[in-house]
N, CA, C and O of each residue as an XYZ file, in Angstrom:
868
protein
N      43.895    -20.703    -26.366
C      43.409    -19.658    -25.458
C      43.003    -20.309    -24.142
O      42.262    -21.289    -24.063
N      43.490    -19.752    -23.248
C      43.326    -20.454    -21.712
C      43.365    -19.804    -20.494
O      44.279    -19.017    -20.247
N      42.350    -20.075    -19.585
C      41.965    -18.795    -18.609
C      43.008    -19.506    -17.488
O      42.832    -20.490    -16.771
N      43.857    -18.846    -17.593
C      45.425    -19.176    -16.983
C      45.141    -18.499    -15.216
O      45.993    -18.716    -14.355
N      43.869    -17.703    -14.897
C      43.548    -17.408    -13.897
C      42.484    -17.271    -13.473
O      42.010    -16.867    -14.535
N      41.397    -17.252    -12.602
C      40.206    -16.864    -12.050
C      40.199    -16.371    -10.875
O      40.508    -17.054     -9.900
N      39.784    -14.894    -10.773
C      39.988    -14.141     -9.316
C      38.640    -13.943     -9.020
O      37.650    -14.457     -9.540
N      38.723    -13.213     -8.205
C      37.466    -12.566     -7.145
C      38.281    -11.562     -5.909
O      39.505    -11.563     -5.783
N      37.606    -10.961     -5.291
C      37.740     -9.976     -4.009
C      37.141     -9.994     -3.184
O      36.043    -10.527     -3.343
N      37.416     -9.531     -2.046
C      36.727     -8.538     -0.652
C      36.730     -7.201     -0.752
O      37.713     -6.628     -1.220
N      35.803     -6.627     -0.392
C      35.923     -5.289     -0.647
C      37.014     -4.671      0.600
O      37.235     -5.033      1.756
N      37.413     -3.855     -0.038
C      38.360     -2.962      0.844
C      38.953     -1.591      0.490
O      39.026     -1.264     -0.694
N      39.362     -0.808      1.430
C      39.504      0.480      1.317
C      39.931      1.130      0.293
O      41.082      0.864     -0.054
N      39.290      1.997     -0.373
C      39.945      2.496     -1.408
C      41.169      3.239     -1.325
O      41.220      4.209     -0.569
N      42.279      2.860     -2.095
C      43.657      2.727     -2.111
C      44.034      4.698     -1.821
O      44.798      5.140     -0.963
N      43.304      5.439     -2.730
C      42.986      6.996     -2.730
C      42.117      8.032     -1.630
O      42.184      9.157     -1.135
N      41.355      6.932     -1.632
C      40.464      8.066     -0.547
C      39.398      7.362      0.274
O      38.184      7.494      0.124
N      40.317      6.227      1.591
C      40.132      4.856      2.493
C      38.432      5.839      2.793
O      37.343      5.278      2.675
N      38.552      6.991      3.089
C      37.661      7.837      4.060
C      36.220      7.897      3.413
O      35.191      7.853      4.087
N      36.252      8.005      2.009
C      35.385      8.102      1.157
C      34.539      6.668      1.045
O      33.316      6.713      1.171
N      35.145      5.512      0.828
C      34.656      4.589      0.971
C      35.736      3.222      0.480
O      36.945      3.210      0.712
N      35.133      2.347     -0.091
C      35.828      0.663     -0.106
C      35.343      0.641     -1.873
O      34.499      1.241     -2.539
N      36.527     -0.530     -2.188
C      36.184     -0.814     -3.469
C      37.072     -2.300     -3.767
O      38.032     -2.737     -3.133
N      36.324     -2.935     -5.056
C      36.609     -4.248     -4.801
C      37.509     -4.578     -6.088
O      37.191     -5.339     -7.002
N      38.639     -3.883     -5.972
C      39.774     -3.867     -7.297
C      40.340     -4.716     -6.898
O      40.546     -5.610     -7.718
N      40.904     -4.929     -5.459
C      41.615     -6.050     -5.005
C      41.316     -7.540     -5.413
O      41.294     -8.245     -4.404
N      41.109     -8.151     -6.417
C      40.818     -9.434     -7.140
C      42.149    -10.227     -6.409
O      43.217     -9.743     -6.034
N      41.571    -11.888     -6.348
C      42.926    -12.982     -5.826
C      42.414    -13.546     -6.249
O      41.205    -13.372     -6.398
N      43.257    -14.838     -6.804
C      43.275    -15.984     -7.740
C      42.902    -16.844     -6.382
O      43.341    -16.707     -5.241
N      41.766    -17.945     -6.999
C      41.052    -18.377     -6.216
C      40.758    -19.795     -7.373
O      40.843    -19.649     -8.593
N      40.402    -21.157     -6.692
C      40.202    -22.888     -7.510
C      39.357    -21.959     -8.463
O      39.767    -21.591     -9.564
N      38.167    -21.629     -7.940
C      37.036    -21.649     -9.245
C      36.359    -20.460     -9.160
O      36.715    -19.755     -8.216
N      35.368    -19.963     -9.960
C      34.536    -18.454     -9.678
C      33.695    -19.395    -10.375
O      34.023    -20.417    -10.977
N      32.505    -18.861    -10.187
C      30.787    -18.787    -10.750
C      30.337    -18.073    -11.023
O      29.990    -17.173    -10.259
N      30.006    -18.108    -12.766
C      29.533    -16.744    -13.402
C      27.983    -16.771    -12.837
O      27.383    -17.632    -12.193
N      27.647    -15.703    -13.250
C      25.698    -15.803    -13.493
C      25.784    -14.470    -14.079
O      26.793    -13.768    -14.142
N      24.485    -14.171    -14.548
C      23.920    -12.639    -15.623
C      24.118    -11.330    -14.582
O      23.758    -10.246    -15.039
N      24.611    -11.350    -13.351
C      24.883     -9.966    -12.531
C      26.114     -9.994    -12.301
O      26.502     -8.847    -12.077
N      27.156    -10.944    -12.228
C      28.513    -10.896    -12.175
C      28.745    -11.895    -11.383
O      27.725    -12.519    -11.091
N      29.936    -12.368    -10.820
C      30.614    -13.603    -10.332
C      30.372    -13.471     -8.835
O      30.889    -12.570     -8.175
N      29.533    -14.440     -8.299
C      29.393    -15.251     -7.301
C      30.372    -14.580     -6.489
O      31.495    -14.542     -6.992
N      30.157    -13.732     -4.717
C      30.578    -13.926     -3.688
C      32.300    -12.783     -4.005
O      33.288    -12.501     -3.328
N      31.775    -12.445     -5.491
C      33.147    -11.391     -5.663
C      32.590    -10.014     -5.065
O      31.384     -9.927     -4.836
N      33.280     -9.145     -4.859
C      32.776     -7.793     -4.150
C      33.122     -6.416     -5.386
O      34.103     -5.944     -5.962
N      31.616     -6.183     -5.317
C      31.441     -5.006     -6.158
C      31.096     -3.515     -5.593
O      30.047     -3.647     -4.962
N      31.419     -2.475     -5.555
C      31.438     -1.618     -4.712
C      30.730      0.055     -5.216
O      29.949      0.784     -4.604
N      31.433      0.239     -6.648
C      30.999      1.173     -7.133
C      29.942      0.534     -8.198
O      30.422     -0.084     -9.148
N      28.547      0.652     -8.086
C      27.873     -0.288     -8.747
C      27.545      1.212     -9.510
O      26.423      1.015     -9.976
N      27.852      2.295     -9.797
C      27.318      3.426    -11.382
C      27.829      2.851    -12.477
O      27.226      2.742    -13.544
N      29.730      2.199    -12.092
C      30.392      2.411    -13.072
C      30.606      0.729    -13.227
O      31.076      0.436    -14.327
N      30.355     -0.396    -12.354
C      30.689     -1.627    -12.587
C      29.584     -2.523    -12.137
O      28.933     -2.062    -11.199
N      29.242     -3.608    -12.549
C      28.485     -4.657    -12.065
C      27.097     -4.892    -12.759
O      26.315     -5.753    -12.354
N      26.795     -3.936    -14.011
C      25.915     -4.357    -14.796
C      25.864     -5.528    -15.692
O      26.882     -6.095    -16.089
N      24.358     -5.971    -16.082
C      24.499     -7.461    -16.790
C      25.718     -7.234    -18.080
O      26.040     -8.260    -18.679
N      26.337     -6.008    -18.470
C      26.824     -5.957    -19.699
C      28.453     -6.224    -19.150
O      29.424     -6.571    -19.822
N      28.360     -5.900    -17.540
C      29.816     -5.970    -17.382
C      30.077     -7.471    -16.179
O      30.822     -7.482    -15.199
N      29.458     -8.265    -16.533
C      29.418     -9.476    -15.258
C      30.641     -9.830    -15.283
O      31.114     -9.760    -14.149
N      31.621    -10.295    -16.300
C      32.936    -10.710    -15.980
C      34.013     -9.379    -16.771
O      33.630     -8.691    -17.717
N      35.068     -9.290    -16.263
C      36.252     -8.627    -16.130
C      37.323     -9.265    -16.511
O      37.905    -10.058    -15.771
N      37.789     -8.919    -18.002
C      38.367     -9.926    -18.449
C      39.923     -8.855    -18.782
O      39.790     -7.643    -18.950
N      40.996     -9.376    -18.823
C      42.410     -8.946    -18.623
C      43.491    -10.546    -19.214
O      43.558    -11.666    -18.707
N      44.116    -10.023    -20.326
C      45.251    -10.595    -20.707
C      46.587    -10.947    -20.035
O      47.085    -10.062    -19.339
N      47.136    -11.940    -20.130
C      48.398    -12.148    -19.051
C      49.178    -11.925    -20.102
O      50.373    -11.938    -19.808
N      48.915    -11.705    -21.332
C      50.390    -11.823    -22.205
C      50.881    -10.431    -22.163
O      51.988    -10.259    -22.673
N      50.019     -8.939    -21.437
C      50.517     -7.624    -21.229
C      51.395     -7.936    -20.193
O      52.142     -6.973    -20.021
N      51.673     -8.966    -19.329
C      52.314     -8.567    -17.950
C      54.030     -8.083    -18.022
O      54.664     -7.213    -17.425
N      54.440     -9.203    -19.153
C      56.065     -8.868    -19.398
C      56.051     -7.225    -19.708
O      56.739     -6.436    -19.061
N      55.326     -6.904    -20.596
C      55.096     -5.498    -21.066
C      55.371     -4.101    -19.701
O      56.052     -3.080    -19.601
N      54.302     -4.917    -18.797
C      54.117     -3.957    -17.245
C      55.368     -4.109    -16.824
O      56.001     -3.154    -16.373
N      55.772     -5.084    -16.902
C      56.665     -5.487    -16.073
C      58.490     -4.738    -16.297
O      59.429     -4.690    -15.502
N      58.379     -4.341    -17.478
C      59.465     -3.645    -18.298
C      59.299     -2.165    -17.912
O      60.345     -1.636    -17.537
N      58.552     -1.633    -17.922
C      58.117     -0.460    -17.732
C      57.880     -0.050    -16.264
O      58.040      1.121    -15.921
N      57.478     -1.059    -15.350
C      57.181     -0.788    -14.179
C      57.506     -2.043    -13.555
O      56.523     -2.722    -13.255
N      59.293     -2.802    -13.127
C      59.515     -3.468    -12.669
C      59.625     -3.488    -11.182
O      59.854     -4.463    -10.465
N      59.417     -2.197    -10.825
C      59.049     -1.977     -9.154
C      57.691     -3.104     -8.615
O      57.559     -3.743     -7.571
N      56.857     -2.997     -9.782
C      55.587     -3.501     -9.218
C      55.478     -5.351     -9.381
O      56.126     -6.142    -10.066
N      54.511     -5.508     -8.546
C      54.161     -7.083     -9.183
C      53.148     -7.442    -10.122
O      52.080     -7.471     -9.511
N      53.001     -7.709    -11.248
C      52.534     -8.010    -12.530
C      51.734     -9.159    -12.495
O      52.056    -10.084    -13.240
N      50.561     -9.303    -11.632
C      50.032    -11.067    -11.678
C      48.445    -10.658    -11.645
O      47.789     -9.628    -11.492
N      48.185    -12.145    -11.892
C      46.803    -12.187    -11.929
C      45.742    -11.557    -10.903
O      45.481    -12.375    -10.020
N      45.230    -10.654    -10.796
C      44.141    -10.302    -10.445
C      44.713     -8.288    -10.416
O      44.161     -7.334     -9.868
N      45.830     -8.346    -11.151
C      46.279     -6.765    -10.659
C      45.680     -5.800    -11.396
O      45.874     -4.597    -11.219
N      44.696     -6.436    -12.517
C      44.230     -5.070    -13.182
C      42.378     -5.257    -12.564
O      41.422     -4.877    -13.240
N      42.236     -6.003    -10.994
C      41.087     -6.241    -11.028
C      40.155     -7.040    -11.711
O      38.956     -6.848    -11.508
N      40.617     -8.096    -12.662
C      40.053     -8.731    -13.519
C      39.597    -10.172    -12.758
O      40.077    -10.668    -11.738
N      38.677    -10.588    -13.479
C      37.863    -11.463    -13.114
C      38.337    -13.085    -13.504
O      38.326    -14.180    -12.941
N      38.725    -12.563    -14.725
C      38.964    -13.660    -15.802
C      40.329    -13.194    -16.410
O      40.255    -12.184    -17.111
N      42.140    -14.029    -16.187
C      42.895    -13.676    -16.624
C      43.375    -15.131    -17.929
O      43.267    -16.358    -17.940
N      43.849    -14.201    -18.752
C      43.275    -14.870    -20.396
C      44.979    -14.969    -20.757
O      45.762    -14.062    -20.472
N      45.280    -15.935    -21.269
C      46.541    -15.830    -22.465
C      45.330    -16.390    -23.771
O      44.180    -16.828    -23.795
N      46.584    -16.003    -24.902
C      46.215    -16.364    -26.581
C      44.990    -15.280    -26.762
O      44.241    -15.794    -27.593
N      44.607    -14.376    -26.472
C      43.305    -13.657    -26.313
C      43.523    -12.515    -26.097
O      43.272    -12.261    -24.919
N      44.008    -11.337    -26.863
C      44.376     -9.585    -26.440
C      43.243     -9.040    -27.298
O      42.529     -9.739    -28.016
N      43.150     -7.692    -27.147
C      42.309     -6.785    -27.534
C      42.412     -6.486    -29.079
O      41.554     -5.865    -29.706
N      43.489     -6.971    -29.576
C      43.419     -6.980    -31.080
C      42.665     -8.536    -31.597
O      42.122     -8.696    -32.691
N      42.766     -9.375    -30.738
C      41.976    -10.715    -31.203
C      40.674    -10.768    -30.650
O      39.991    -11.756    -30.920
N      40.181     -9.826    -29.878
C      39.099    -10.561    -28.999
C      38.057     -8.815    -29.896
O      38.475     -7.682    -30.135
N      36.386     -9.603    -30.161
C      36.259     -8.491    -31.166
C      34.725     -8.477    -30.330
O      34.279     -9.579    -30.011
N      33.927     -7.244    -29.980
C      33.048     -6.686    -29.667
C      32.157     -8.121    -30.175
O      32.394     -8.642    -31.265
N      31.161     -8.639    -29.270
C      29.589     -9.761    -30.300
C      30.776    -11.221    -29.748
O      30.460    -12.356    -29.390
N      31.622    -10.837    -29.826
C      31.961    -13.134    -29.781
C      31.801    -13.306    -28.739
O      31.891    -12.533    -27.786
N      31.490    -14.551    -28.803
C      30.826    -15.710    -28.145
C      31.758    -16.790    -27.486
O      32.097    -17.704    -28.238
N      32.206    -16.820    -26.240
C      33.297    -17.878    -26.067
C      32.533    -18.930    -24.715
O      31.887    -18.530    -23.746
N      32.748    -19.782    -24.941
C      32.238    -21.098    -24.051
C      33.865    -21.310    -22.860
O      34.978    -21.290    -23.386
N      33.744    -21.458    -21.613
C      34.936    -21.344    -20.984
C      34.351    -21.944    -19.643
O      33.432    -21.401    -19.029
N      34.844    -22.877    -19.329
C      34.403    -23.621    -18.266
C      32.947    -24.165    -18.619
O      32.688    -24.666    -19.713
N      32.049    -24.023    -17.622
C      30.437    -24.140    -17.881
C      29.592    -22.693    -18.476
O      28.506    -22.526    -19.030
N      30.186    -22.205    -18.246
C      29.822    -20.407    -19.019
C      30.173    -20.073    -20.182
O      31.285    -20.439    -20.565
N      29.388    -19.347    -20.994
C      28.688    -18.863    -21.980
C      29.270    -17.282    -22.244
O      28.262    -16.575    -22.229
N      29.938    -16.805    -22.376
C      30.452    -15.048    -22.019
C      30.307    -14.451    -23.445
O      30.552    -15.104    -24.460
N      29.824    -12.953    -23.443
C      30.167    -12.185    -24.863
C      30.689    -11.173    -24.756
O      30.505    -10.776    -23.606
N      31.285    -10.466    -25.339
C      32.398     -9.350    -25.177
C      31.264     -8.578    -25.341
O      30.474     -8.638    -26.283
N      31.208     -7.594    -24.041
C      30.319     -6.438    -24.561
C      31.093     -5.111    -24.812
O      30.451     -4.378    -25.564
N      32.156     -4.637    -24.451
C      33.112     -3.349    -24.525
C      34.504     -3.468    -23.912
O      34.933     -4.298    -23.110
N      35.065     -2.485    -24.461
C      35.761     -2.680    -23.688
C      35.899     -1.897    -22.325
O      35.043     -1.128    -21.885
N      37.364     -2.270    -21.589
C      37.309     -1.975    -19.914
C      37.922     -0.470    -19.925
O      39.045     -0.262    -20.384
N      37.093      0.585    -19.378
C      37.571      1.140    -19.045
C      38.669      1.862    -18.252
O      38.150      2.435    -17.294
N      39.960      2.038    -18.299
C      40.970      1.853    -17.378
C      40.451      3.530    -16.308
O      39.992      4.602    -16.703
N      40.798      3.049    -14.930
C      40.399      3.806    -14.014
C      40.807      4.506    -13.096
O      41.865      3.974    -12.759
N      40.545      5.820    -12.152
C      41.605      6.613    -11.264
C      41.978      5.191    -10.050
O      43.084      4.861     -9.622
N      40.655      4.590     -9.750
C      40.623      3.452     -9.172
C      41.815      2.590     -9.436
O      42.310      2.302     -8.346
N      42.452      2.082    -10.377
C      43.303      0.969    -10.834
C      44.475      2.076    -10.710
O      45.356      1.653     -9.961
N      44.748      3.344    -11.208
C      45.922      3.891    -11.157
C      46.117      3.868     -9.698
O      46.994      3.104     -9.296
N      45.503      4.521     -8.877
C      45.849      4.640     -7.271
C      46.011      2.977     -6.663
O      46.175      2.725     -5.469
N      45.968      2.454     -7.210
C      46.176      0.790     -6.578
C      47.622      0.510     -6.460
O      48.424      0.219     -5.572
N      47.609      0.804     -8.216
C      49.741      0.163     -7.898
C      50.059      1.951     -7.551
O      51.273      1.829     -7.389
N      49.874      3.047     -7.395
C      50.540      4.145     -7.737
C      51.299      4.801     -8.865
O      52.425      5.298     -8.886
N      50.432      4.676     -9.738
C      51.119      5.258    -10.965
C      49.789      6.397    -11.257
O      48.647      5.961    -11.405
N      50.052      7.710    -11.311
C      49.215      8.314    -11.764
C      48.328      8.631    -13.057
O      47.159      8.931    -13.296
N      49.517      8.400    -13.767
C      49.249      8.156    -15.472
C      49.188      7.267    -15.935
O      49.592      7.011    -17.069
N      48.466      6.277    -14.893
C      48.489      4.852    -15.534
C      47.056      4.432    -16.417
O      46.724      3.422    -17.037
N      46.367      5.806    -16.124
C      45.187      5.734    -17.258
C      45.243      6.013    -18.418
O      44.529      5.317    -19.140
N      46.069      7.097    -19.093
C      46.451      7.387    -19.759
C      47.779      6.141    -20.621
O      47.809      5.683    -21.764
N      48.421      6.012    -19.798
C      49.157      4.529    -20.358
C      48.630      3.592    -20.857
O      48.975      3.019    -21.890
N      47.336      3.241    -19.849
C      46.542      1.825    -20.728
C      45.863      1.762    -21.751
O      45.522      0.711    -22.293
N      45.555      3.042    -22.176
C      44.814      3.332    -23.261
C      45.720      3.882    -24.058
O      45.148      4.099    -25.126
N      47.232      4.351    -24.135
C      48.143      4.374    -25.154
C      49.018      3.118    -25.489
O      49.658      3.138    -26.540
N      49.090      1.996    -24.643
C      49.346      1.003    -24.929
C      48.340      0.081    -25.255
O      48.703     -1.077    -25.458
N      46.968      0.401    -25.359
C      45.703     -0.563    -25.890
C      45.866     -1.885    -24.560
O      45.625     -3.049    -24.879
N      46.201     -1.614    -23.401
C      46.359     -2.748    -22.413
C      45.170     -2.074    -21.037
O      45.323     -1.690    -19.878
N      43.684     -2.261    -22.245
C      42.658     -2.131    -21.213
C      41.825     -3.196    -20.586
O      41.316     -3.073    -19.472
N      41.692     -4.371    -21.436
C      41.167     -5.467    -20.730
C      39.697     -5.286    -21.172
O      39.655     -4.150    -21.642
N      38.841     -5.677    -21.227
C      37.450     -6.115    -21.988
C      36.421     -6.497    -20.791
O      36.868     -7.250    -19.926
N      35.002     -6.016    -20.660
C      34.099     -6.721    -20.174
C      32.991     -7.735    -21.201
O      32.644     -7.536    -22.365
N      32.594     -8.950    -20.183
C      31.736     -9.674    -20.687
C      30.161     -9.879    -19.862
O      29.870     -9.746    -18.673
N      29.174    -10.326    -21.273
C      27.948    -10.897    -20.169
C      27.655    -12.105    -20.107
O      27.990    -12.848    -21.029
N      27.099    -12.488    -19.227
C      27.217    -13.709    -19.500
C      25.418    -14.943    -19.767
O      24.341    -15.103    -19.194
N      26.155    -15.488    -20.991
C      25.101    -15.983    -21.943
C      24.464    -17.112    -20.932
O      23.255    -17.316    -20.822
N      25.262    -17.651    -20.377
C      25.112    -18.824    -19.681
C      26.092    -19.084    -18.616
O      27.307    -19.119    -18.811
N      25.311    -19.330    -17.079
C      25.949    -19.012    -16.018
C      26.815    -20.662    -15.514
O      26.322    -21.697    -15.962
N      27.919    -20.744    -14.708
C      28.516    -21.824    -14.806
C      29.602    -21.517    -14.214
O      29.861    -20.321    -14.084
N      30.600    -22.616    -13.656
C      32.113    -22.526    -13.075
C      32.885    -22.236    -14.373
O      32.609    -22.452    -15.553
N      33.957    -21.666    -13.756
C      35.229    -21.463    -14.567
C      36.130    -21.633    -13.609
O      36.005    -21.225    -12.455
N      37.205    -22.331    -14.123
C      38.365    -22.673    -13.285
C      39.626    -22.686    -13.885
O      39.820    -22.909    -15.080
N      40.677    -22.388    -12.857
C      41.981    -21.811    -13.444
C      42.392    -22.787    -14.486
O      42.988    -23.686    -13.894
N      42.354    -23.017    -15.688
C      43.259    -23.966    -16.870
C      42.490    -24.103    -17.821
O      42.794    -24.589    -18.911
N      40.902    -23.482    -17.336
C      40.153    -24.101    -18.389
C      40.433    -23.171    -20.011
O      40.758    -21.990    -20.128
N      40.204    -24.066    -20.977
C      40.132    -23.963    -22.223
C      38.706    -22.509    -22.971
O      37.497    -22.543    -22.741
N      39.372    -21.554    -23.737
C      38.141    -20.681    -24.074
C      38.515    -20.931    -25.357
O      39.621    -21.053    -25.884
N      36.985    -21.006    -25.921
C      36.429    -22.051    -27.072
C      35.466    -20.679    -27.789
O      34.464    -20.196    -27.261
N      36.038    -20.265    -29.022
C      35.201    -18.927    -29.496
C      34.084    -19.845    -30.190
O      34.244    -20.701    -31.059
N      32.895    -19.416    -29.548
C      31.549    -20.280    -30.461
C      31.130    -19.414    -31.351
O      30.419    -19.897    -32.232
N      31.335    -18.321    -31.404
C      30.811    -17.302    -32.657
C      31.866    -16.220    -32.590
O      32.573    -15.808    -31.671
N      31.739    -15.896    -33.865
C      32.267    -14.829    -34.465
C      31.360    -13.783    -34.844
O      30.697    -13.997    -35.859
N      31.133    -12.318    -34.031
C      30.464    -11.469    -34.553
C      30.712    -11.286    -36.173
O      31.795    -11.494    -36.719
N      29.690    -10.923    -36.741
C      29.777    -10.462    -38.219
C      30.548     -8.502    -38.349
O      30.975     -7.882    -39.323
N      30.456     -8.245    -37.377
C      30.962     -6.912    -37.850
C      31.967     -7.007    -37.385
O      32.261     -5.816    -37.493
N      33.173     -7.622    -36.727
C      34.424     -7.987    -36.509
C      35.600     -6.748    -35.823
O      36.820     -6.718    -35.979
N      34.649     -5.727    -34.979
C      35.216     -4.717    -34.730
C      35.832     -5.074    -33.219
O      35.224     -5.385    -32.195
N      37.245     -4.915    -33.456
C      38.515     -5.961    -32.217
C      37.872     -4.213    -31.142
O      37.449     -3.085    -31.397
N      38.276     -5.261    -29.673
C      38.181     -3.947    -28.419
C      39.340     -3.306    -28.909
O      39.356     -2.126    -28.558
N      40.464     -3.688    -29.689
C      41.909     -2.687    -29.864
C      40.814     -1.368    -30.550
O      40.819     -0.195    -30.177
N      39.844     -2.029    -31.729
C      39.328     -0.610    -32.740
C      38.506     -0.085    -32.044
O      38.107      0.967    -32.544
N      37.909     -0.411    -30.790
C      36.926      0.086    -30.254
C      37.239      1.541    -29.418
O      36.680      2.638    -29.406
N      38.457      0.954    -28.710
C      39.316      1.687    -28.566
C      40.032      2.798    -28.563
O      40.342      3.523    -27.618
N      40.339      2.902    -30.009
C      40.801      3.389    -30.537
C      39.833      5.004    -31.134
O      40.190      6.174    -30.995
N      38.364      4.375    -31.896
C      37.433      4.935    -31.897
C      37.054      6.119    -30.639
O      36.733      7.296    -30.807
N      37.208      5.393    -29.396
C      36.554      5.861    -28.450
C      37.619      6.981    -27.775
O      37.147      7.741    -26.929
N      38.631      7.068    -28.025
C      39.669      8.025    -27.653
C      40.073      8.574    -28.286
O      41.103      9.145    -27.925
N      39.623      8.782    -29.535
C      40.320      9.338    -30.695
C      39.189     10.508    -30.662
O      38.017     10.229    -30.915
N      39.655     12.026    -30.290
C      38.555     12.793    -30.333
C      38.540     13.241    -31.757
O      37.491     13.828    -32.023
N      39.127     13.176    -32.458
C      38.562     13.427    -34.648
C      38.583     11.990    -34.996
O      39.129     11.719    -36.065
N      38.069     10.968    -34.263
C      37.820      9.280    -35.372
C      36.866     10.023    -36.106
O      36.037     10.867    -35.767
N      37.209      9.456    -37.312
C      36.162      9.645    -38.558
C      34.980      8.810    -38.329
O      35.092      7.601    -38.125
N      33.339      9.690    -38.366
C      32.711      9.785    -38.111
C      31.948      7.889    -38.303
O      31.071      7.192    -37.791
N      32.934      7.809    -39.304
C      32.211      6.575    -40.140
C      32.825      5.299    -39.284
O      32.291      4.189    -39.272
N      33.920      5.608    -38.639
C      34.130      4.533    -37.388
C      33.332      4.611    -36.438
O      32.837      3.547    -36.066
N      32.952      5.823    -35.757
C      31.767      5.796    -34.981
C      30.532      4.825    -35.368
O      30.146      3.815    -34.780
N      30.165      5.277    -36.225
C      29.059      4.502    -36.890
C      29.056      3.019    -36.937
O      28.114      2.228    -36.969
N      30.055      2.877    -36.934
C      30.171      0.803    -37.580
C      30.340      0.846    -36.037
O      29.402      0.278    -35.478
N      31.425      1.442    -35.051
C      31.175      0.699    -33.880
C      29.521      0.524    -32.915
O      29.166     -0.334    -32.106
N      28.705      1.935    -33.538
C      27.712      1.886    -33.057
C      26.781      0.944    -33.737
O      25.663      0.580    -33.371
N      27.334      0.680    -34.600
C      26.060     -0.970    -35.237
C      26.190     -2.283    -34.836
O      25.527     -3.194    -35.331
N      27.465     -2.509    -33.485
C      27.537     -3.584    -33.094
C      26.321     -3.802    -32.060
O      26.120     -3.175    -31.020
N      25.448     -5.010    -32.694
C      24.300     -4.720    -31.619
C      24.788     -5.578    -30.374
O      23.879     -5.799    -29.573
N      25.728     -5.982    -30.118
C      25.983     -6.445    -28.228
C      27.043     -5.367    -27.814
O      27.873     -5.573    -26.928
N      26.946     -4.164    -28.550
C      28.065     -2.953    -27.654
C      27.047     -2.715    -26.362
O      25.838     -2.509    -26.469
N      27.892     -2.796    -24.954
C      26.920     -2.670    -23.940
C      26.072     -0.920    -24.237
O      26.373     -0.134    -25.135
N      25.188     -0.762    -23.359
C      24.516      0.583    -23.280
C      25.224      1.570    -22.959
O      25.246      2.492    -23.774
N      25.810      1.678    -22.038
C      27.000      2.628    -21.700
C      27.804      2.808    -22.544
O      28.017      3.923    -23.021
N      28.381      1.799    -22.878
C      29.169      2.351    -24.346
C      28.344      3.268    -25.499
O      28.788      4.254    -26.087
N      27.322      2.795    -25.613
C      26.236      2.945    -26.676
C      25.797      4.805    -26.642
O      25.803      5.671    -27.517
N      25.460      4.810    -25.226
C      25.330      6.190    -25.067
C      26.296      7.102    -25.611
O      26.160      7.749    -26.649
N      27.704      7.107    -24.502
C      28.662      7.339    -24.752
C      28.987      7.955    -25.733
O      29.213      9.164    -25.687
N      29.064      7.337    -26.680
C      29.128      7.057    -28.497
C      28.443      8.134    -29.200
O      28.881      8.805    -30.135
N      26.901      8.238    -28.418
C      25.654      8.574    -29.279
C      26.401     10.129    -29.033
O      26.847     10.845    -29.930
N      26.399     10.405    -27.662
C      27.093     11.680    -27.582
C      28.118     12.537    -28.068
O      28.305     13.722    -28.341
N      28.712     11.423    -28.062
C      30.053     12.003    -29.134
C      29.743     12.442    -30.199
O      29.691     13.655    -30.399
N      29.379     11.247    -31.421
C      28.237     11.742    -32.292
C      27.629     12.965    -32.514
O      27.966     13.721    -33.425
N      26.539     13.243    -31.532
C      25.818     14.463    -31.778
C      26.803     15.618    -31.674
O      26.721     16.525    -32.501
N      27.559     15.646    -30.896
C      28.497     16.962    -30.389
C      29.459     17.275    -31.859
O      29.460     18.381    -32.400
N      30.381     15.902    -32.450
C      30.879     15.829    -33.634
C      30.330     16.968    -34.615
O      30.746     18.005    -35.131
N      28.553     15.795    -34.568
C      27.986     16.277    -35.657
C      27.348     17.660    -36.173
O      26.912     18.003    -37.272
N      27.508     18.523    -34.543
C      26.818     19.875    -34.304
C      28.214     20.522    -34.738
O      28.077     21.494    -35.481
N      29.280     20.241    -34.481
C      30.088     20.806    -34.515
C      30.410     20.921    -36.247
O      31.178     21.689    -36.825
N      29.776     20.164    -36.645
C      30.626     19.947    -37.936
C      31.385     19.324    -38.228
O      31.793     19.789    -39.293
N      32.147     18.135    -37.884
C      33.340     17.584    -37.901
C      32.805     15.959    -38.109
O      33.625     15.043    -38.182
């Protein structure tokens, strides 16, 4: 497993609506980034409701989806920093990488807190409208982390899983759970006992839950 990239941004106009304001999806591969517990050093964060909490400091995205994009949408360019990610990963997808682990990667400390929400933001970037809907039917959403311990990361370095959560629930099941409007109730439940699921997720969840559970279902 090897962080085959490290980006960051400037903020800049949002791709949908320049008028409305700026946003910092535009990530470029850059020598090194510096984590810390609010997110990476000198990167530009813009919509701080939906991004930049301690649960979401790094932005993590697989390179082994790109052939995938790339088949499907060979108009576009398929590289590191295009899904906005912070941290671009081979050996490491959403079926291997599981809600609670613990990976050591450069001088930083990171834990998977949820996964990434795919966004109107990221669809209006390359122009695909249904590209939210795609990433979450192809499970090619990409994962946020916090970070345990702040430190460089640099493009080649080695990610070293130091723990294995005990409840072993992959961002693919999290996923899956979380878009599935009849998941059986009892997947809800186990995903809600992961105690490093960030808060937002957590809520999220709780809601679903109650509504499920009023409903009957």
């Amino acid at each position: 497993m090897t962080a085959v990239s490290v980006n960051r941004g400037a903020a800049r106009p949002h791709p949908a609506h320049p008028e409305e304001g700026q946003t910092g999806i535009y990530k470029q591969p850059v020598d090194h980034i510096v984590v810390s517990p609010v997110g990476v050093v000198d990167d530009s964060v813009c919509d701080r409701r939906h991004h930049g909490s301690p649960s979401k400091a790094v932005c993590v995205f697989c390179a082994d989806h790109f052939p995938s994009l790339a088949q499907r949408h060979p108009e576009l360019a398929w590289t590191a920093g295009a899904f906005g990610e912070n941290l671009t990963v081979s050996g490491l997808d959403e079926q291997k990488a599981c809600l609670g682990d613990v990976f050591k990667v450069g001088e930083a400390v990171l834990q998977i807190s949820q996964p990434r929400g795919p966004c109107g933001t990221l669809a209006a970037r390359h122009g695909l409208p249904h590209f939210v809907r795609e990433c979450i039917e192809f499970g090619h959403t990409g994962w946020y982390c916090r970070c345990l311990r702040p430190g460089v990361i640099r493009a080649g370095d080695t990610l070293k899983r130091v723990n294995y959560h005990l409840k072993g629930v992959s961002v693919a099941e999290a996923n899956e759970t979380r878009y599935d409007e009849s998941a059986p109730l009892d997947d809800i439940l186990r995903l809600l006992s992961v105690d490093a699921l960030s808060d937002e997720w957590r809520t999220d969840l709780m809601a679903v839950w109650q509504r499920r559970v009023t409903e009957g279902s």
